[in-house]
LUMPA-118415 format. One record per residue: residue in one letter; x, y, z of N, C-alpha, C in turn. Coordinates in steps of 0.05 Angstrom, whole numbers, plus 5000, padded with zeros to 4 digits. Layout:
<atoms>
AXYZXYZXYZ...
</atoms>
This chain:
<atoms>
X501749765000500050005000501750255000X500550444988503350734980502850865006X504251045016504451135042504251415030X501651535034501151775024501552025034X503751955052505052165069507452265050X508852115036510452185018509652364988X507752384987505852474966505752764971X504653014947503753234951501553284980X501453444987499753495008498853815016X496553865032496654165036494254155062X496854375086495854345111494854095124X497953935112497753645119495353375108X493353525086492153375077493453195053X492552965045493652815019492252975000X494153044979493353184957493953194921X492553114908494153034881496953364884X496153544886497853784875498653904898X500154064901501254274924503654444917X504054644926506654804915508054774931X510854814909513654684929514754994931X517154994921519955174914518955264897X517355454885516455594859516055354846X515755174860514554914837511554774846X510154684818507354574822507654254827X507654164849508553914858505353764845X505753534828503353474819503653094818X502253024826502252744830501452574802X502852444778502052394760500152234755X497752234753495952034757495451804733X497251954699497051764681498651464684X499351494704501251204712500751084737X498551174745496750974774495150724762X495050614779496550524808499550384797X500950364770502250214772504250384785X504550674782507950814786506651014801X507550974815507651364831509651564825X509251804822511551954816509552174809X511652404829510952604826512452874812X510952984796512653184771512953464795X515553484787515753924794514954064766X512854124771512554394746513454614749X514354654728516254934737514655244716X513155164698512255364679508955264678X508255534668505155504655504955274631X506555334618505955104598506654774608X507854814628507854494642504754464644X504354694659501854544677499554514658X499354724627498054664621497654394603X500254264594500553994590498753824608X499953874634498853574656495853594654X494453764647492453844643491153684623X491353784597491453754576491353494571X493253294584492753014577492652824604X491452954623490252854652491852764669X494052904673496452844690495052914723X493053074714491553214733489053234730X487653054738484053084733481253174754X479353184745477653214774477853514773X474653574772473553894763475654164792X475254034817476254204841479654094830X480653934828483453844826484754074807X483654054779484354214758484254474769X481854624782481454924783484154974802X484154794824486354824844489654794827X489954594820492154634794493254944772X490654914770490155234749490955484764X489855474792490155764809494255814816X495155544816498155514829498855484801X498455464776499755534753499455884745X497356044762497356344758499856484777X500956284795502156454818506256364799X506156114782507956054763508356354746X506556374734506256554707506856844724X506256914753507157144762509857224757X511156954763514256944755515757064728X513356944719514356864672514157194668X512257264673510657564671508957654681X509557824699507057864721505558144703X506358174669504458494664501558394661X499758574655497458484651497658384626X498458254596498158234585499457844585X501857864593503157644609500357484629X498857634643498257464662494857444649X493557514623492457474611492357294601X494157304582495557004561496156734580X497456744601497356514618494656354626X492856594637489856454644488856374618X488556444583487756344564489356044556X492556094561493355814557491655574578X492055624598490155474626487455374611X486055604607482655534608482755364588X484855374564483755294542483454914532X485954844569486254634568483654394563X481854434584479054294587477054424589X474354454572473354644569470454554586X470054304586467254204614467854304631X469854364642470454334677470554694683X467454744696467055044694468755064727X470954984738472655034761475555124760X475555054731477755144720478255414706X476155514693475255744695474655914723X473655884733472455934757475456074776X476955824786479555914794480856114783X481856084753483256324736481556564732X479856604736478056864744478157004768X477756764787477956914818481757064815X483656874806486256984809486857164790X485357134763486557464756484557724772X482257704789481657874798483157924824X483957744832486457804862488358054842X489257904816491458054813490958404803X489158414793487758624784487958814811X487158754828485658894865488858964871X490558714867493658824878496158874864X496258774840497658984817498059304827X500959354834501459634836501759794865X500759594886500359544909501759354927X502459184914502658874928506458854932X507458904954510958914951511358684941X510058524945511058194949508558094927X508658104894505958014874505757694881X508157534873507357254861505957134895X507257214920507757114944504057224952X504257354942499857474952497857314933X499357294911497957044891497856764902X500156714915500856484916498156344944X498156614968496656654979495256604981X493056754952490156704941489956384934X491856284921491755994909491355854933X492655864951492355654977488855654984X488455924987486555964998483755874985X485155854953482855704943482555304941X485655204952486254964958484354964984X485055065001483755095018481055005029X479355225024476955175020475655044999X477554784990476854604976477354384990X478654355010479254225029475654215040X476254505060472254505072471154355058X470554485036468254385019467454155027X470453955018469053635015469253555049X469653755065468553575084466153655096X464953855078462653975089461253705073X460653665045459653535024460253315030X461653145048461052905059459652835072X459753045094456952995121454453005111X454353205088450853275079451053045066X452552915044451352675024451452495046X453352375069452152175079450052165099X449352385105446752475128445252345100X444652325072442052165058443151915057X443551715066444151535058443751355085X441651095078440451005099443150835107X442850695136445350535154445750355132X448250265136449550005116448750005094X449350275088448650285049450250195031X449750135010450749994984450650194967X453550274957453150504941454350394913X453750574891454950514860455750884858X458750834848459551194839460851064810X461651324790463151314773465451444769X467051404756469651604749471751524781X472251744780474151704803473452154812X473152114835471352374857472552354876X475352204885475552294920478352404914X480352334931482152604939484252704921X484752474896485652454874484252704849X482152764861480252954839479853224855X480753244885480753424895482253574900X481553734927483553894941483553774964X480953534974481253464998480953194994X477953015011476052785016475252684994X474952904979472652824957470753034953X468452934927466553044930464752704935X463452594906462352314916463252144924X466352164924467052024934467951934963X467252344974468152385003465452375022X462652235004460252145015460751865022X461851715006462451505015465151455032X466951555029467951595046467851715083X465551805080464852025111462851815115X462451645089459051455112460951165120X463051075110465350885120466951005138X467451255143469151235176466251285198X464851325192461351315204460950995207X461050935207460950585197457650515195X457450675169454550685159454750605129X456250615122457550415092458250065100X456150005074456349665083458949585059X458249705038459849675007459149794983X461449834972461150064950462149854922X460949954899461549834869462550174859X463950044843465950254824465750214792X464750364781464750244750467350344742X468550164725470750134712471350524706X469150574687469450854671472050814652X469950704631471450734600470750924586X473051164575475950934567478550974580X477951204594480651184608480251024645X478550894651478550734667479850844695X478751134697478751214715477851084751X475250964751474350714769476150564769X477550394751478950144755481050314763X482350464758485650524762485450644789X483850904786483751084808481851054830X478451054828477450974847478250744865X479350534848479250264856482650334885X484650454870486750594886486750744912X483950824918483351014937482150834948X480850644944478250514957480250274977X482450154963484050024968485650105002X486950364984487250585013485850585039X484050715034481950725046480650515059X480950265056479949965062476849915064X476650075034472350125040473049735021X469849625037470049415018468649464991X469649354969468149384947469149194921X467049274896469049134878468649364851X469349264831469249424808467149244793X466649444767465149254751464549334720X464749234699465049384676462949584674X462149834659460949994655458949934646X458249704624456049534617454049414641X455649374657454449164688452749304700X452549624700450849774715448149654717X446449624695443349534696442949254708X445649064709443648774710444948824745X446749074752447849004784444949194798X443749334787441949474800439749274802X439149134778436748944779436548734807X439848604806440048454820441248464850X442248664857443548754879440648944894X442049014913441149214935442249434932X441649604912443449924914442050164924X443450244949441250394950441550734944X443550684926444451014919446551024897X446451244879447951194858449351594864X451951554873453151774870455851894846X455052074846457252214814457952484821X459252564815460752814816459852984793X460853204784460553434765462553514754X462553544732465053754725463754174712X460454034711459054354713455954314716X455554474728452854434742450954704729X449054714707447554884694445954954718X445055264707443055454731440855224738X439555074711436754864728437354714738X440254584744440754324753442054094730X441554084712442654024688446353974694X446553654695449853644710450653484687X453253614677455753484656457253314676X457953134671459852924686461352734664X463052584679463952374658462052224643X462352084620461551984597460151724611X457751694613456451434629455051474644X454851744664453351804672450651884678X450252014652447152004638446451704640X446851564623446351274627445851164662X446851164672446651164708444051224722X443651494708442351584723438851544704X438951374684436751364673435651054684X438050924685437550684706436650684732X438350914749437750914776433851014768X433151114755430851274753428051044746X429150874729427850634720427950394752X430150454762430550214784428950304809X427850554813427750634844429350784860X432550874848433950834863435351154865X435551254890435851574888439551604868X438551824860440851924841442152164855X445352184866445752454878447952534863X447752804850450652964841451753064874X454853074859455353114883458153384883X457953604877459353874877459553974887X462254134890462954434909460854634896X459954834906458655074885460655154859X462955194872464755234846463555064824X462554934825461954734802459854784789X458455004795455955064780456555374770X455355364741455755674720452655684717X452655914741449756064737449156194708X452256244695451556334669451156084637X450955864648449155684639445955584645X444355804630441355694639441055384640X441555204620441254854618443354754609X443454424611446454334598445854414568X443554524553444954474523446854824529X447654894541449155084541453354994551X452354774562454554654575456654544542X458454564543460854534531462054234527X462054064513462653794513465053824511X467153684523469753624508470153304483X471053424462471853014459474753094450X474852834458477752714462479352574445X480952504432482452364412480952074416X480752014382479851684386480851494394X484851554396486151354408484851204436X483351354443483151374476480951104482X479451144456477850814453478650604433X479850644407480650474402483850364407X485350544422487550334429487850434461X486250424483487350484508490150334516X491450594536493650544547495350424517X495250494499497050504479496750194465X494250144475494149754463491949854442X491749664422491449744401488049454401X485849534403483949404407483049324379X481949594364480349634343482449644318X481049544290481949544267482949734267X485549764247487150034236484950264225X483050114215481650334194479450384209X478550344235476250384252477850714262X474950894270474151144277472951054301X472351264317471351264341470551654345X468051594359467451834378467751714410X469252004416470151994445470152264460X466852264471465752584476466952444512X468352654532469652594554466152614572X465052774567462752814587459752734568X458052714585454552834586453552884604X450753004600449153124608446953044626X447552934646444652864663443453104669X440253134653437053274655437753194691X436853494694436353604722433253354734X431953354721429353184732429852884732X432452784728434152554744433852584763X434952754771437652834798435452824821X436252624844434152674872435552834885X437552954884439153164896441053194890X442353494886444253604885446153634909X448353554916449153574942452253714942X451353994951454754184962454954204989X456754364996457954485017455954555032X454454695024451454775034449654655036X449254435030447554235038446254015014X443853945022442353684995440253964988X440454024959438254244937437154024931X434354024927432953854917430553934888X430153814875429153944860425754054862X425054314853427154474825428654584836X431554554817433254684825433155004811X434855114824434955414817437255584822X439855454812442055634824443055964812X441156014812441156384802440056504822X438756404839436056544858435456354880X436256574899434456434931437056254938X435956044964438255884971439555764950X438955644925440755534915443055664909X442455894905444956124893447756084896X448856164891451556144895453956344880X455056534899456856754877459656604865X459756764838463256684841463356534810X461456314817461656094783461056344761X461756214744459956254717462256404695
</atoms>
């Protein structure tokens, strides 16, 4: 088992990222569980690499990545034009994940407020960045207690992708529900779908869960319908990478599917996001932004070569679970239930979009 004391960390938490020596200490995740090894980034364009081809994944992970690649670029060029161009290289890496945006907005407005002012620029940036590690830390431990306060004793959960501390800044988001209802010892056992094609569940969930000593197993992405038929599930949790003003949640690729099962089975459906994760300035997902991804990614994963030479593939990274899935939305602030409404009233939330 890896001793995740040796790993990036912040205010002693386990953490995919953290800043070192003017460096973005980033835990490589394209080579889990077989290798551990952690990169020093030293430039914007590193980070926007690790980015770029998931050295660093997970909607809070990335924004937190993104904010400590603005306090980099203070270095490169702290003018406004310099620290412009940096946040467009950043954003342009993944375009679902409205936290990544989100972060490089809040930090060029730090820099804006203290530009011209600030004796010490990169060191007040660097500041802001923590601070948004930080309270990404809170978050998921606020967003644990609320998702497992719904979840009846000795529950049986199903999540996808990989959502705990590997995607964070802290616990998790769905994954730090199941996690907060297993040190509760209110988790009987959890299933992990694989999540093809980059097999995020098998590599990474399955790596944390391991850690963690939750019992569980994995199961191909196909298996979802005949394990709901036949099992006891009594909750199907997923994470976000953007959360539309109605509720309308982009997530990894399978999730729509999930949640049209859990809906057909009985079985409550919970997103599970920091507010950061919702763009009030998206009325519905058809406003939400798909990424796709190179076809290698399905026809030859991990560089093995599955499919014919002359086979094509679509390989969109996210969809769209319809808000009137969702039995709850669950942040920092508690379980939104629907209708949702994050422009107005409690759902609100400043800052996204």
């Amino acid at each position: 088992m890896i001793d995740r004391s040796a790993l990036p960390s912040h205010d002693g938490v386990f953490a995919p990222v953290a800043f070192g020596a003017n460096t973005v200490d980033l835990l490589d995740q394209t080579l889990l569980p077989g290798e551990v090894n952690v990169l020093e980034l030293r430039s914007v364009n590193e980070i926007a690499e690790a980015i770029r081809v998931m050295r660093v994944r997970g909607a809070p992970a990335i924004g937190v990545t993104a904010a400590y690649g603005m306090v980099l670029a203070s270095h490169e060029d702290a003018s406004p034009e310099g620290m412009e161009a940096a946040a467009e290289t950043l954003r342009s890496t993944r375009p679902t994940a409205v936290n990544l945006a989100w972060a490089l907005d809040r930090m060029l407005r730090i820099y804006r407020e203290i530009r011209g002012t600030s004796s010490d620029l990169p060191e007040d940036l660097l500041a802001e960045a923590r601070r948004i590690h930080s309270e990404d830390i809170a978050a998921n431990r606020a967003i644990g207690e609320a998702g497992a306060a719904l979840l009846p004793d000795k529950a049986v959960v199903l999540t996808i992708c990989n959502t705990g501390a590997l995607a964070t800044g802290g616990i998790g988001t769905a994954y730090g529900v199941l996690h907060t209802a297993h040190q509760q010892g209110r988790l009987r056992f959890a299933y992990a779908c694989e999540t093809r094609p980059r097999l995020q569940g098998a590599r990474l969930t399955a790596w944390e869960l391991v850690h963690d000593r939750v019992p569980f197993q994995l199961i191909s992405d196909g298996a979802a319908a005949a394990l709901m038929r036949t099992k006891s599930i009594d909750a199907v949790l997923a994470g976000a990478d953007r959360i539309a003003r109605n509720g309308d949640s982009a997530n990894k690729i399978g999730t729509y599917g999930l949640a049209i099962l859990a809906k057909h089975h009985g079985i409550p459906f919970y997103i599970v996001a920091p507010t950061s994760t919702v763009d009030v300035a998206s009325p519905s997902g058809e406003a939400i932004p798909i990424e796709e991804r190179e076809a290698d990614e399905v026809l030859a994963p991990r560089g093995v070569r599955f499919a014919p030479e002359e086979a094509d593939a679509w390989n969109p990274a996210f969809d769209v679970t319809p808000a009137d899935l969702i039995t709850a939305i669950v942040t920092e602030r508690g379980a939104h239930h629907s209708p949702f409404d994050f422009g107005s009233g409690e759902d609100a939330q400043p800052g996204a979009g």
